[in-house]
Each structure stands twice: as C-alpha cells, then as structure tokens.
Backbone atoms as SQL, in Angstrom:
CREATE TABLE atoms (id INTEGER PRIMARY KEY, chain TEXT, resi INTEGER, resn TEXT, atom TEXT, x REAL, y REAL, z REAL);
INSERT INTO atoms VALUES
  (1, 'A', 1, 'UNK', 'N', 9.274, 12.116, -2.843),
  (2, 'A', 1, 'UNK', 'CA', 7.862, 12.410, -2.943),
  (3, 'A', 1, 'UNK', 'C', 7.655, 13.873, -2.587),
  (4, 'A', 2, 'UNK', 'N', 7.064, 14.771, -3.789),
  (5, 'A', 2, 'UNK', 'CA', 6.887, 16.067, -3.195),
  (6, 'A', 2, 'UNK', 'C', 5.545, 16.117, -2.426),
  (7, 'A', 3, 'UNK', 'N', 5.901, 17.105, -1.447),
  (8, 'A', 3, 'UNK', 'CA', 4.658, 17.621, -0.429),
  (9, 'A', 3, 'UNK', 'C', 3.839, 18.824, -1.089),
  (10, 'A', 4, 'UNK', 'N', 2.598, 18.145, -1.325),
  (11, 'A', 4, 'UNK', 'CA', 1.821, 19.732, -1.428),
  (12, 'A', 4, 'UNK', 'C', 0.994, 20.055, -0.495),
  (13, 'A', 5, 'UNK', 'N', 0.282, 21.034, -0.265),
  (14, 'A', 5, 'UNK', 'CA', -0.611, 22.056, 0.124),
  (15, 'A', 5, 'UNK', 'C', -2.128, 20.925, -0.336),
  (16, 'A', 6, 'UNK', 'N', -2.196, 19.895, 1.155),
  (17, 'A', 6, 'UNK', 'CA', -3.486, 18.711, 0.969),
  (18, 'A', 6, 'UNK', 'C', -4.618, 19.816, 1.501),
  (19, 'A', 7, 'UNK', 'N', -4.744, 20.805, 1.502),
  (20, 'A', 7, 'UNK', 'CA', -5.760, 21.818, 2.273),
  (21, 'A', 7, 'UNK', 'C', -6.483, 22.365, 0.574),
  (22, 'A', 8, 'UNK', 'N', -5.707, 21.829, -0.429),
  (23, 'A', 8, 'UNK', 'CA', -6.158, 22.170, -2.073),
  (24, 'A', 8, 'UNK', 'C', -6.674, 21.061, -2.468),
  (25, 'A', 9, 'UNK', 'N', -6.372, 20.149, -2.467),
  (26, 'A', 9, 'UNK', 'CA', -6.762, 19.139, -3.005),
  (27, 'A', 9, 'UNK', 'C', -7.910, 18.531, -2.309),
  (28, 'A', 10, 'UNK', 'N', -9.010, 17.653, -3.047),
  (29, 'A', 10, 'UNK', 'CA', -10.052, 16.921, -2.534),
  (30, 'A', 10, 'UNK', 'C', -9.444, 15.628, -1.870),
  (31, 'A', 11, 'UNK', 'N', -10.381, 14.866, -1.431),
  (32, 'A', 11, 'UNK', 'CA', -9.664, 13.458, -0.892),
  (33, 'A', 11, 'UNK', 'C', -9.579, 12.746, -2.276),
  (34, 'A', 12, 'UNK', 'N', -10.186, 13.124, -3.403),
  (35, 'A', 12, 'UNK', 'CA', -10.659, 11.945, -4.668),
  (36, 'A', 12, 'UNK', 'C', -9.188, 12.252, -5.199),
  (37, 'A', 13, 'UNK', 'N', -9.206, 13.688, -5.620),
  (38, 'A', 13, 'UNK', 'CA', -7.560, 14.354, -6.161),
  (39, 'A', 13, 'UNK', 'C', -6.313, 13.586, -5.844),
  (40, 'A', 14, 'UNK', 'N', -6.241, 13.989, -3.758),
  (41, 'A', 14, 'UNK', 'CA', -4.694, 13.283, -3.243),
  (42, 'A', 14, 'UNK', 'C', -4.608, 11.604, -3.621),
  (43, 'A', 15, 'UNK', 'N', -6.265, 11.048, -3.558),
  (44, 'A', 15, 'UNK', 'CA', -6.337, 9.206, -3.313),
  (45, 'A', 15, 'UNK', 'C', -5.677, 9.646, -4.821),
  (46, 'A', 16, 'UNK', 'N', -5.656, 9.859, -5.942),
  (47, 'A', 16, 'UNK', 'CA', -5.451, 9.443, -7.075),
  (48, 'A', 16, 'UNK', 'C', -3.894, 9.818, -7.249),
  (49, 'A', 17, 'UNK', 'N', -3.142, 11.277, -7.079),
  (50, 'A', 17, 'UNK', 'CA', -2.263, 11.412, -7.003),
  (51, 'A', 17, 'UNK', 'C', -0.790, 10.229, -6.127),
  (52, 'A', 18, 'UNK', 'N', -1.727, 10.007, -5.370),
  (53, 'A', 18, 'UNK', 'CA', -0.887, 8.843, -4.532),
  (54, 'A', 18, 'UNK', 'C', -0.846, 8.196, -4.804),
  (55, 'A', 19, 'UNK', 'N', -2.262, 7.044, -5.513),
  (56, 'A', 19, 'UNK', 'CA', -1.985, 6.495, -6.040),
  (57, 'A', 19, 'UNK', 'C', -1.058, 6.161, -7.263),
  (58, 'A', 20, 'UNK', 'N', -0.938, 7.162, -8.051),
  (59, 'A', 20, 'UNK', 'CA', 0.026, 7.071, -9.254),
  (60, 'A', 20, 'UNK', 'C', 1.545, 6.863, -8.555),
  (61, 'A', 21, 'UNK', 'N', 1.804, 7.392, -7.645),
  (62, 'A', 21, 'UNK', 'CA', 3.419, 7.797, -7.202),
  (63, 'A', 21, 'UNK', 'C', 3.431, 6.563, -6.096),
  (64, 'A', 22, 'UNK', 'N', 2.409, 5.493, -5.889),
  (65, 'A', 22, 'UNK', 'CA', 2.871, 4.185, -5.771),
  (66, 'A', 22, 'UNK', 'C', 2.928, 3.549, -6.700),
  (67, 'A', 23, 'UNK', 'N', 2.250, 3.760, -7.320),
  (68, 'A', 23, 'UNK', 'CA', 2.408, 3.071, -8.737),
  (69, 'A', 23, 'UNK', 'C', 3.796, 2.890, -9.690),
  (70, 'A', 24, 'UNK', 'N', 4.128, 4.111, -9.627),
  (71, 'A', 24, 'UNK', 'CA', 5.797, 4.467, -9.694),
  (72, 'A', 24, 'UNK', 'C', 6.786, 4.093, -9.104),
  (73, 'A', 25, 'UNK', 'N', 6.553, 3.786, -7.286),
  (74, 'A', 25, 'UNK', 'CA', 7.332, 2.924, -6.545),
  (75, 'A', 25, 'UNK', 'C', 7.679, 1.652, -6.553),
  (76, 'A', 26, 'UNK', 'N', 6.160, 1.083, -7.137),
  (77, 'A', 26, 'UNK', 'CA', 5.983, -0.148, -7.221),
  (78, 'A', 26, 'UNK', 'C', 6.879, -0.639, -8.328),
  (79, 'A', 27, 'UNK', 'N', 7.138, 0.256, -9.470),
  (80, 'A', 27, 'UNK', 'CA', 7.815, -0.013, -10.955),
  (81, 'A', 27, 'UNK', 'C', 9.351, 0.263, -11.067),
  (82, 'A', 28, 'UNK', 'N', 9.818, 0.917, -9.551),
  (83, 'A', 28, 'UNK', 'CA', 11.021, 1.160, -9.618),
  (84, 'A', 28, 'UNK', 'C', 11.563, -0.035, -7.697),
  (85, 'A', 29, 'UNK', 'N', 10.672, -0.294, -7.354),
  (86, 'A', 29, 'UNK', 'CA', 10.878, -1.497, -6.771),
  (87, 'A', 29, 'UNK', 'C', 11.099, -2.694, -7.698),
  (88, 'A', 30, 'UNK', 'N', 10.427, -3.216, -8.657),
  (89, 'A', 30, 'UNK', 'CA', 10.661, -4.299, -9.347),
  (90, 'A', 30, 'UNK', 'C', 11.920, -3.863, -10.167),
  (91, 'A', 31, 'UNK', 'N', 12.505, -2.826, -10.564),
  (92, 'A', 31, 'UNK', 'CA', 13.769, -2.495, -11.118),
  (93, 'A', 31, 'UNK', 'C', 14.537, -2.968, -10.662),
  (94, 'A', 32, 'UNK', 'N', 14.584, -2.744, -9.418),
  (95, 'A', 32, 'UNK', 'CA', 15.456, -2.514, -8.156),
  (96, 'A', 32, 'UNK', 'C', 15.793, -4.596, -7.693),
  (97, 'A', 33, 'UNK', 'N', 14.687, -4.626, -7.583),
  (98, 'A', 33, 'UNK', 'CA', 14.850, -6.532, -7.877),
  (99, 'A', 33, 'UNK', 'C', 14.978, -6.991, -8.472),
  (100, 'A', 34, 'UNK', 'N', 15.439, -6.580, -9.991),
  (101, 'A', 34, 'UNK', 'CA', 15.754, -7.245, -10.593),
  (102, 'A', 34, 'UNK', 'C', 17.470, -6.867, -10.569),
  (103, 'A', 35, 'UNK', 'N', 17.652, -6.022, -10.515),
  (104, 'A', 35, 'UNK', 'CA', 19.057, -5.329, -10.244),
  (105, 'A', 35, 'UNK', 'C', 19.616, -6.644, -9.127),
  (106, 'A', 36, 'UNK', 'N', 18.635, -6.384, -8.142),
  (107, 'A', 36, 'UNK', 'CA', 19.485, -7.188, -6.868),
  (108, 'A', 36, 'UNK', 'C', 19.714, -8.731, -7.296),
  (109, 'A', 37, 'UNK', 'N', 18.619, -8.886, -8.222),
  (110, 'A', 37, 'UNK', 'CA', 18.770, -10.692, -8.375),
  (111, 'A', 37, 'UNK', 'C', 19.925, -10.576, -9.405),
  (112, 'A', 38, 'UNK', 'N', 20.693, -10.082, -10.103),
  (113, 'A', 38, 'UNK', 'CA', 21.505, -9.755, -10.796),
  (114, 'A', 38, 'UNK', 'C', 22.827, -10.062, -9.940),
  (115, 'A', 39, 'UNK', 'N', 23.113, -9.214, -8.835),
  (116, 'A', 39, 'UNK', 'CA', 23.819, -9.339, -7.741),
  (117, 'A', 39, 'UNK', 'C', 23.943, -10.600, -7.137),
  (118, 'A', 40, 'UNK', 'N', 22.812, -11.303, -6.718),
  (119, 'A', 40, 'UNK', 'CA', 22.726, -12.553, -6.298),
  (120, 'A', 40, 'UNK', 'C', 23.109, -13.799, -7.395),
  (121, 'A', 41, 'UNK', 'N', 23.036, -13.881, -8.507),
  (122, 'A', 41, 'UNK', 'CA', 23.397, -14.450, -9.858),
  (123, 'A', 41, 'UNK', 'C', 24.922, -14.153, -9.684),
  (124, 'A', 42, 'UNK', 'N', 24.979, -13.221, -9.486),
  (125, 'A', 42, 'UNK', 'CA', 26.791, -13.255, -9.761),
  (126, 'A', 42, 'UNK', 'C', 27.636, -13.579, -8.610),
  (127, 'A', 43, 'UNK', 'N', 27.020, -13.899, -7.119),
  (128, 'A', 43, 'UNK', 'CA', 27.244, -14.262, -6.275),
  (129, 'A', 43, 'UNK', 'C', 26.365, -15.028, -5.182),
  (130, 'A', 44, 'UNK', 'N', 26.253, -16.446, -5.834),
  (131, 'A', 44, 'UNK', 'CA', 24.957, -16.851, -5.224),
  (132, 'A', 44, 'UNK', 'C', 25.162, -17.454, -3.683),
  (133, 'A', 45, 'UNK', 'N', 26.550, -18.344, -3.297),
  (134, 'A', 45, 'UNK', 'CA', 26.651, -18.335, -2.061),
  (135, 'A', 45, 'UNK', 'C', 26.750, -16.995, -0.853),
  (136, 'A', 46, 'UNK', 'N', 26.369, -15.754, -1.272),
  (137, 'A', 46, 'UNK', 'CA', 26.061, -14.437, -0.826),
  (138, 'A', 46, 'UNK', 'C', 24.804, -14.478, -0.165),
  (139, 'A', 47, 'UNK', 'N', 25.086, -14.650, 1.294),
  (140, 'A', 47, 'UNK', 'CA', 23.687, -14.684, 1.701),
  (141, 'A', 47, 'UNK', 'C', 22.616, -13.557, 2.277),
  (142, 'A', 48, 'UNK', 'N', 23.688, -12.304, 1.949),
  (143, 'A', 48, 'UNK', 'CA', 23.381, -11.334, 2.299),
  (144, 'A', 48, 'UNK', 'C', 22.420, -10.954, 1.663),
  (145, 'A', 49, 'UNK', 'N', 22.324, -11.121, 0.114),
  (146, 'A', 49, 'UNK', 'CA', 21.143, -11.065, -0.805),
  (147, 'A', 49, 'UNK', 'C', 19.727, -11.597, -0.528),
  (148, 'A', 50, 'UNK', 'N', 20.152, -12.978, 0.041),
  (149, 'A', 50, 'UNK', 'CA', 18.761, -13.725, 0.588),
  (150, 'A', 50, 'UNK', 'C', 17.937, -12.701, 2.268),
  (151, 'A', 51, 'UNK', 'N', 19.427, -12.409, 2.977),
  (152, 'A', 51, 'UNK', 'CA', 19.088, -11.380, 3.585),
  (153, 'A', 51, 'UNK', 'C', 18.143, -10.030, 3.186),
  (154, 'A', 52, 'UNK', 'N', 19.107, -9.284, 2.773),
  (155, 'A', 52, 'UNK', 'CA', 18.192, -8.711, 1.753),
  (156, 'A', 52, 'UNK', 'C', 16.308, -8.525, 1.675),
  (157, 'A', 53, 'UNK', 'N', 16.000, -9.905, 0.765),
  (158, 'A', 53, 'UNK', 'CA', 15.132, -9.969, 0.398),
  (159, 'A', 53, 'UNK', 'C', 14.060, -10.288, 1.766),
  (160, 'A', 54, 'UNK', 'N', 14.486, -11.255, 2.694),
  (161, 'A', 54, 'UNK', 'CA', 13.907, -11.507, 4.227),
  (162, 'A', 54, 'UNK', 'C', 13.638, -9.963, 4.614),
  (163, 'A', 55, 'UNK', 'N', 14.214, -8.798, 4.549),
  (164, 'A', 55, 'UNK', 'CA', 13.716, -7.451, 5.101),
  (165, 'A', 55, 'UNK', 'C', 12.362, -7.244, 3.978),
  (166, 'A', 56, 'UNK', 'N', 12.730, -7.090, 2.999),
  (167, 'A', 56, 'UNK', 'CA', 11.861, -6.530, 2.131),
  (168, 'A', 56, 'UNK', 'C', 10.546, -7.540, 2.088),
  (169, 'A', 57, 'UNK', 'N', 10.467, -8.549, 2.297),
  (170, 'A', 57, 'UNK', 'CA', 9.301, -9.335, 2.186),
  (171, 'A', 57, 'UNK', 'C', 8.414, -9.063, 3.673),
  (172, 'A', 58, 'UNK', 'N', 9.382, -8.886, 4.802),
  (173, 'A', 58, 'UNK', 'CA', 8.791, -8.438, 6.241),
  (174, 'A', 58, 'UNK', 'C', 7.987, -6.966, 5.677),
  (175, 'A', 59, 'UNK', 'N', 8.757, -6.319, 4.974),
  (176, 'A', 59, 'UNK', 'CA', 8.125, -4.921, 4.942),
  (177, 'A', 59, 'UNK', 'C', 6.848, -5.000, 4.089),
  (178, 'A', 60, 'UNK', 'N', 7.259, -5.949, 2.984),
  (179, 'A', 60, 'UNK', 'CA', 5.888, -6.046, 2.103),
  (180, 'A', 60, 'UNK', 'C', 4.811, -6.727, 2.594),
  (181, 'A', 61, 'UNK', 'N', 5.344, -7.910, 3.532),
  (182, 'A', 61, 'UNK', 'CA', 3.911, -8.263, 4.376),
  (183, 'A', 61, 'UNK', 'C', 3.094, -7.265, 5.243),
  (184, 'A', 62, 'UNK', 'N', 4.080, -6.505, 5.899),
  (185, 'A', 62, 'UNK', 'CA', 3.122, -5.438, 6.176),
  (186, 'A', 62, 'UNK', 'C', 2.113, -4.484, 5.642),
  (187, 'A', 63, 'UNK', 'N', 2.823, -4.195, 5.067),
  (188, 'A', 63, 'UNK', 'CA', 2.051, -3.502, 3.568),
  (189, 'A', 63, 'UNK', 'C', 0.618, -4.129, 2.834),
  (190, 'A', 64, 'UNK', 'N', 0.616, -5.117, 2.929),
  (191, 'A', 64, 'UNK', 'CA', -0.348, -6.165, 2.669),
  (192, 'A', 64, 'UNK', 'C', -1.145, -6.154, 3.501),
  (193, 'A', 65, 'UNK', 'N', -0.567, -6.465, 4.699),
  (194, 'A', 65, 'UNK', 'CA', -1.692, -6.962, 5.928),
  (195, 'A', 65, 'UNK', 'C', -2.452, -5.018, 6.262),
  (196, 'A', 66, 'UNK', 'N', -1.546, -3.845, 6.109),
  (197, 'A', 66, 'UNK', 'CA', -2.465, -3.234, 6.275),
  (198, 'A', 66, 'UNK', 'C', -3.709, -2.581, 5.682),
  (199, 'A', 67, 'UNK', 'N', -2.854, -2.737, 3.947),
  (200, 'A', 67, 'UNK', 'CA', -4.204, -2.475, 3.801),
  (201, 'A', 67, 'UNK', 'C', -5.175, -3.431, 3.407),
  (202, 'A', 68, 'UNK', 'N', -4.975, -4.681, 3.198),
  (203, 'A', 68, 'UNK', 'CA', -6.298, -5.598, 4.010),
  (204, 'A', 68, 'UNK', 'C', -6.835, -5.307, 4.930),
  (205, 'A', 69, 'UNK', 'N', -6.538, -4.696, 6.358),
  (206, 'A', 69, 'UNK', 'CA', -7.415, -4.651, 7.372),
  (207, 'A', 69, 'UNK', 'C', -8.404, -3.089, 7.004),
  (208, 'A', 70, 'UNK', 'N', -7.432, -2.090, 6.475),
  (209, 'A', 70, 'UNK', 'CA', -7.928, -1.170, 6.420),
  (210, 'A', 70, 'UNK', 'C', -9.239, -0.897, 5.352),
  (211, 'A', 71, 'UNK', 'N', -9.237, -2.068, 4.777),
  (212, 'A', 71, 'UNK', 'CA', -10.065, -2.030, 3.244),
  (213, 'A', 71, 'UNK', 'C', -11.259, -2.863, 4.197),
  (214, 'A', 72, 'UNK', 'N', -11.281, -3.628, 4.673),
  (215, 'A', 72, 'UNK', 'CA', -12.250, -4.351, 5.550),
  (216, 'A', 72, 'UNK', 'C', -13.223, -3.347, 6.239),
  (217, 'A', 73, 'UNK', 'N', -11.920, -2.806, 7.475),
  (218, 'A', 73, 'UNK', 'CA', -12.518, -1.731, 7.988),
  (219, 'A', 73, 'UNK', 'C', -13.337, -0.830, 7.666),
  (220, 'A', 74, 'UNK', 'N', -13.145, -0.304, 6.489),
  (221, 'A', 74, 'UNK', 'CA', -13.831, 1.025, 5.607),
  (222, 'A', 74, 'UNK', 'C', -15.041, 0.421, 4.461),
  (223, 'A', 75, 'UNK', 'N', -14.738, -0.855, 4.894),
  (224, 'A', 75, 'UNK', 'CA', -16.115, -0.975, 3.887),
  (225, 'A', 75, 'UNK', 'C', -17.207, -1.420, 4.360),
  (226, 'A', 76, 'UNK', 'N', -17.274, -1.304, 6.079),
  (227, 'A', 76, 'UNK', 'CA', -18.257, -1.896, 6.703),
  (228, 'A', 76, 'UNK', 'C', -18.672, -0.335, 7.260),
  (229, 'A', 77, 'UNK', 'N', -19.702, -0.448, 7.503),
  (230, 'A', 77, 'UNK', 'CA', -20.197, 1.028, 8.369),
  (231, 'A', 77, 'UNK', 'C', -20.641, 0.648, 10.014),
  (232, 'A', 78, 'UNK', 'N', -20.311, 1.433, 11.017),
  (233, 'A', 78, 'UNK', 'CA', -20.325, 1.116, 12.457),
  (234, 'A', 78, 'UNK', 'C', -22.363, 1.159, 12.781),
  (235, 'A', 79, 'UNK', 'N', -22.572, 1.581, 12.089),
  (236, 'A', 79, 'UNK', 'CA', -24.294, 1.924, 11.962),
  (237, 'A', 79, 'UNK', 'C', -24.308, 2.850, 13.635),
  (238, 'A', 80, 'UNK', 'N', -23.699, 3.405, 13.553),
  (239, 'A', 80, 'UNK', 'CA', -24.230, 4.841, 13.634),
  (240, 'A', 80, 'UNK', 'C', -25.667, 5.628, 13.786),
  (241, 'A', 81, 'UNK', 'N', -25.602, 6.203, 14.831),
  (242, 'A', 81, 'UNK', 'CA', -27.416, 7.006, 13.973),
  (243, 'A', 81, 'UNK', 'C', -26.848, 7.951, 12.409),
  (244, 'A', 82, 'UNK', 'N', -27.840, 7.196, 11.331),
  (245, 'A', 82, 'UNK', 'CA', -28.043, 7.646, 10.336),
  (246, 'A', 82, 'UNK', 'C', -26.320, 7.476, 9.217),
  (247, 'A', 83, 'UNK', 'N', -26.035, 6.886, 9.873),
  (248, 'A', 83, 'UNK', 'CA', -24.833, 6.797, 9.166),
  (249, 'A', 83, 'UNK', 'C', -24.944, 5.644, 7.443),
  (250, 'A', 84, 'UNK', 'N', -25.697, 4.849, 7.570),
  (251, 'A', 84, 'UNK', 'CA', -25.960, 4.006, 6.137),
  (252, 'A', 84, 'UNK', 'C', -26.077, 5.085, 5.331),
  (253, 'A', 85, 'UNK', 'N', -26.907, 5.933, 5.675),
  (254, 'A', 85, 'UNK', 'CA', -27.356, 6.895, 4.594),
  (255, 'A', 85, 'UNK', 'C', -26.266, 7.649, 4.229),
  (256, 'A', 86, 'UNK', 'N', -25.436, 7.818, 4.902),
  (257, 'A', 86, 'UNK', 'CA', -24.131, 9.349, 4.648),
  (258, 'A', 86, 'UNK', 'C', -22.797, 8.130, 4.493),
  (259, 'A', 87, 'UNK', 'N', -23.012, 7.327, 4.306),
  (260, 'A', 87, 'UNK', 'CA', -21.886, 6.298, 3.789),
  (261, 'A', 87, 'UNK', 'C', -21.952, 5.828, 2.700),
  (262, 'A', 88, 'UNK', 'N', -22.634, 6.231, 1.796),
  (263, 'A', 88, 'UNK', 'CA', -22.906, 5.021, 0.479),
  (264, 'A', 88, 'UNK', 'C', -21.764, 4.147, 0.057),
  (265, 'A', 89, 'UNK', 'N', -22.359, 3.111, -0.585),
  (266, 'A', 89, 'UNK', 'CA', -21.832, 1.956, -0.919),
  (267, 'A', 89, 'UNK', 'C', -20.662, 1.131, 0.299),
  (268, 'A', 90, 'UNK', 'N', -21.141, 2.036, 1.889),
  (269, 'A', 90, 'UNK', 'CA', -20.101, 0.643, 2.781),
  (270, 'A', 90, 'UNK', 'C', -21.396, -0.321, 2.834),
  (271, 'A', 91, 'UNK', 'N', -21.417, -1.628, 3.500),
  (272, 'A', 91, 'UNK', 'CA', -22.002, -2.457, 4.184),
  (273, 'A', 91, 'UNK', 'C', -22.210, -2.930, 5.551),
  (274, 'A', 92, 'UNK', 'N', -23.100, -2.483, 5.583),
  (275, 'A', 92, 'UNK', 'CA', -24.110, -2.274, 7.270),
  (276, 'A', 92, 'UNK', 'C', -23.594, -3.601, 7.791),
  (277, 'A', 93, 'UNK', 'N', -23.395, -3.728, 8.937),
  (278, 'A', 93, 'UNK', 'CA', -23.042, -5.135, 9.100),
  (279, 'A', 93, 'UNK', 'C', -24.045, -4.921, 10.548),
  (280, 'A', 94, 'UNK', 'N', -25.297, -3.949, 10.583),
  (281, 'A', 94, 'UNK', 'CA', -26.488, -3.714, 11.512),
  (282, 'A', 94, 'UNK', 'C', -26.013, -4.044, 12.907),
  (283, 'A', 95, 'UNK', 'N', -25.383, -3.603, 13.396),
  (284, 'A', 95, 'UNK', 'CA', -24.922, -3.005, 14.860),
  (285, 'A', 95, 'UNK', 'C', -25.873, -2.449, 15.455);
C-alpha cells in the first residue's frame, strides 16, 4: 500500500482511495482462498489448512465487529451544543 501526503487529500478523496485498495485486497484475498482450498483438496487430512483458515476467520471477525461498532458509532450524534446541525444526516439519539 503506497503512502501519500493525507495533508492533500480531502477526507471524501482518501475514504474513496482506500476504499478501492480494499477492494483490491478483498479480490486478492479470495484468490488467495481459493489457492489455499486447492492445497487442502490435495491434502485433506492436513489440518494445518483448517488451521489456517481458524486465524483468518479470527482476523475477519474482527474486521467485522469493528466496523459494525464504528458505523453505529458515527451515525449517531452525542448532541452536543449545536452539533445536529454541523452533523448532517447522523441521528440524534437526544442526549
């Protein structure tokens, strides 16, 4: 992943740029599993494979669970003085 100069870019710019280059991860992760189930096919009492996949599913639950919380988080507003107004489209949950 190259590093640029985020002091250029808007937040709308980097959210989109990042987004694409997960997007890319995401497409060379499913490569990558299919490769491994390949491995596991040709050696299925290999339990190292099932291993394997037990890391990567720990990592992807994480991945999951954070940004669920974080998408929660950001779409509610703390209500704030005056903050509904300088938040558009979160939901006041009137604190």
């Amino acid at each position: 992943m190259a590093k640029r100069n985020e002091q250029t870019e808007t937040a709308a710019q980097a959210y989109t740029r990042r987004a694409a280059e997960i997007d890319s991860q995401i497409k060379t992760l499913l490569e990558a599993l299919a490769a491994h189930r390949r491995g596991h096919e040709a050696r299925p009492w290999d339990w190292g494979f099932t291993g394997d996949l037990g890391h990567v599913q720990e990592l992807l639950v994480n991945i999951n669970d954070f940004l669920a919380n974080n998408v929660d988080d950001d779409l509610h507003c703390d209500h704030a003085d005056g903050c509904c107004r300088e938040h558009v489209g979160m939901i006041c949950d009137g604190r």
